[in-house]
C-alpha positions, 0 to 999 in steps of 0.5 A: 500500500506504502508503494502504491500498488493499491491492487495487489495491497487490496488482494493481500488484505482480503487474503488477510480477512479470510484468514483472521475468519478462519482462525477467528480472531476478530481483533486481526479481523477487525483490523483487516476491515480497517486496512481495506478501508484505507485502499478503498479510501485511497482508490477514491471507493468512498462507500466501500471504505465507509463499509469496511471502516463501519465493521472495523468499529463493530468488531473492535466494539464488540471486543471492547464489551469483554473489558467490562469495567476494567478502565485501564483496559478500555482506554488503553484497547480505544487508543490502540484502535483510535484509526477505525473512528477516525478513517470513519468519519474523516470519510463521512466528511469527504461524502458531505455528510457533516452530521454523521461525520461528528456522530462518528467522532463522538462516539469514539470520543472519551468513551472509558469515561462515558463508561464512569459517568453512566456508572456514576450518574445512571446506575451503569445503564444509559438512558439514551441508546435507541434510534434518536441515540445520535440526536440526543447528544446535541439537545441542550447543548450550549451555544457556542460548542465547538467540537474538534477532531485531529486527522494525524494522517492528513494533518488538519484539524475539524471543527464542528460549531453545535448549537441546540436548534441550529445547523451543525457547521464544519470548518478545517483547518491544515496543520502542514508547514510548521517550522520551529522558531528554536530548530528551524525543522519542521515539525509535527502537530504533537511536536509543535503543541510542545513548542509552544509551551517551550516558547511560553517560557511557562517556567521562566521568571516564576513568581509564585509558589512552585506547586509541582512535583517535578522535584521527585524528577531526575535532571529536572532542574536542568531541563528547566535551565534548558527551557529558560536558554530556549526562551530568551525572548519568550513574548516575542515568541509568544506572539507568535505561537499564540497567534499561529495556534488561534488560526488553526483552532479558533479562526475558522469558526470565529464567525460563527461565534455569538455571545460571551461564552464558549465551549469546546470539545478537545481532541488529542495534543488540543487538550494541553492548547492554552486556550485562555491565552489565545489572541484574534487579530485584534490582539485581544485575548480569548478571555477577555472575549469568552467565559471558556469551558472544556468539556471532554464528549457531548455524551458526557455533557448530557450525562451531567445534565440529565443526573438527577437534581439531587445527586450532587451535594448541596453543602459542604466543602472540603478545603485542604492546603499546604499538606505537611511533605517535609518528610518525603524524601527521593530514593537517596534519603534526602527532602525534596519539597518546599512547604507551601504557606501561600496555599495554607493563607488561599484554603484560610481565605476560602475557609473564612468566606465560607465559615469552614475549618481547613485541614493544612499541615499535617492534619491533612493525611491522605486517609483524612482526604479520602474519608471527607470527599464524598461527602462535601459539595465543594472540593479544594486542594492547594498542594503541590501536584505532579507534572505527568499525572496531575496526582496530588501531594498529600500528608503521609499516614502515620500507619504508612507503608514505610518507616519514611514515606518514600512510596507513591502510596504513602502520601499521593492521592491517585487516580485510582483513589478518586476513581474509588471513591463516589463523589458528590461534589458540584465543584472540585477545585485543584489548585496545583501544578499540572492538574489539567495535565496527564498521558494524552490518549485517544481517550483525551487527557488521562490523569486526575481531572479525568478522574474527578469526573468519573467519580461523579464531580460535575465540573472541575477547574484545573491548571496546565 
């Protein structure tokens, strides 16, 4: 196929089908489908390639049954499988078929996490699989939802504008023909996604409290030097990324933008964008514009919606700063964090509008968190957070693992934790570094935002 000879690709792969029936591996089977999709699509056999892509997905689907309710596994099986959606759909948009093009993207979209909040909000069962299944994710979506889908193979970028009672539109835009202003190659959209935070200069003249975990990080102090030598001259750079990232995400649709907020629906490296930061061709920032939210799929946008009245918690808050971590030490015996009084000062500040007690230093042990959680509406964390995960600091037990805690266990509060305990929270707070980061998959961003929301959390406010 690579070569060219689409015929003699077409004859192997059928020879490929024919044996994954045999043998009955469906996996191999589903992915045969896949691959005759691509020489249909590139023989221009548009309705052969939709065929084909459709019973890639039913069979992956169908695998995808089996993992029951094993999270790890469902979205680690949809990123291995991501290219059946997306040749799907990228299809359906060659065709004109605007509509069941996103209804297409949606459905491969976030779909562990759908999984959570069926689980959370409607006992595990969905209140909206039948014929009008598709239709039903756009009813009471907000105005100005713009949903995103990255094509990889051809490198663009699909933006459907959704609004309850209007039209779907679609814009695109290319992604070829970046070139790195520090290395003059070209690059990659995955690799220009980081350029530009290497070229925010984020790290760079830090004046806050350094609320990350990057000290547990070998050779972090000198990839900081490394990214401060890279930006010698960060806002004229910045500029530059900003604008040229607004003209692949935000210009194509910005006429079609009314009001003062916005909704946006990520896709891939597009979750890590600083959205807020963006500036049109007026230099006017994104946020001065728009209240701006992201959400992770339609479908998860009407699952908070459609949760009973009742479900989330109408008091309470569970305000937690500056865990006591002097005592956590790397894998050389020697301590690695700073203690944060200007996160014990916020959760004071907080505690005093709210006339609540905080729980700070080392009162706020980790088997103290996870036994307040459920029971508040509003959840805050300062503290600091790590930069792969978004995984937060707390205080280490008494009843530790190790005399001095030098295990994840003993003082980190994981996403398996949150994802143990059922939440009832209208808000969580998580005031610490990198909380809105986490391994970027076709799932979206797996880390501990994720995880708020498919404990039960209806919204959450997060930092890159």
């Amino acid at each position: 196929r690579y070569l060219g000879d689409l015929k003699k690709a077409n004859e192997l792969y059928c020879l490929l089908l024919k044996l994954a029936k045999e043998v009955e591996d469906q996996s191999l089977e589903a992915l045969a489908y896949y691959l005759l999709g691509c020489v249909f699509e590139a023989q221009g056999g548009l309705p052969k390639a939709v065929e084909h892509y459709q019973a890639s997905i039913n069979l992956f689907n169908s695998l995808r049954v089996l993992l029951i309710s094993k999270d790890e596994w469902k979205v680690n099986f949809r990123n291995q499988h991501q290219m059946a959606y997306t040749g799907l759909w990228r299809v359906l948009v060659e065709q004109g078929n605007v509509d069941e093009a996103l209804f297409v993207a949606e459905k491969g979209r976030a779909q562990a996490l759908t999984d959570l909040m069926e689980s959370s909000f409607c006992g595990g069962t969905s209140h909206h699989k039948g014929e009008d299944e598709d239709f039903a994710v756009l009813k009471n979506v907000p105005s100005n939802t713009v949903f995103q889908a990255v094509d990889h193979v051809f490198q663009a970028v699909h933006l459907w504008v959704v609004s309850e009672g209007k039209q779907v539109q679609l814009r695109q835009s290319k992604l070829k023909g970046f070139v790195s202003e520090n290395s003059g190659s070209s690059l990659s959209f995955e690799s220009f996604m980081l350029d530009v935070y290497t070229q925010l200069g984020v790290r760079s003249n830090v004046r806050c409290e350094n609320r990350s975990l990057d000290a547990l990080r070998e050779g972090h102090s000198k990839v900081d030097e490394k990214t401060k030598e890279a930006n010698p001259q960060p806002h004229i750079q910045q500029d530059g990324c900003l604008s040229t990232l607004y003209d692949i995400v935000m210009k194509p649709v910005a006429d079609l933008i009314e009001g003062d907020e916005l909704l946006i629906i990520p896709d891939g490296p597009l979750w890590i964008a600083p959205y807020a930061a963006l500036k049109d061709g007026n230099s006017k920032y994104l946020c001065e514009s728009f209240t701006i939210r992201v959400a992770p799929s339609l479908a998860s946008l009407r699952l908070i919606a459609d949760c009973p009245d009742d479900y989330h918690k109408s008091s309470g808050a569970l305000l937690v700063g500056d865990p006591w971590v002097a005592e956590v030490t790397n894998s050389k015996g020697e301590k690695v964090f700073e203690q944060l009084p200007c996160a014990k000062e916020e959760v004071e500040m907080i505690g005093k509008i709210l006339n609540i007690t905080p729980i700070t230093g080392r009162q706020a042990t980790k088997r103290e968190v996870l036994k307040r959680l459920s029971s508040v509406s509003l959840v805050h964390f300062a503290a600091h957070g790590c930069p792969e995960t978004g995984e937060i600091a707390l205080t280490p037990d008494l009843d530790r693992i190790s005399t001095v805690p030098t295990e994840k266990e003993d003082y980190i509060l994981t996403i398996r934790d949150v994802l143990n305990v059922q939440l009832r929270a209208k808000l969580v707070v998580l005031s610490c570094c990198h909380s809105g980061r986490g391994e970027i998959k076709a799932e979206g961003v797996v880390g501990i935002a994720r995880a708020f929301m498919g404990a039960g959390a209806r919204s959450i406010v997060v930092s890159l």
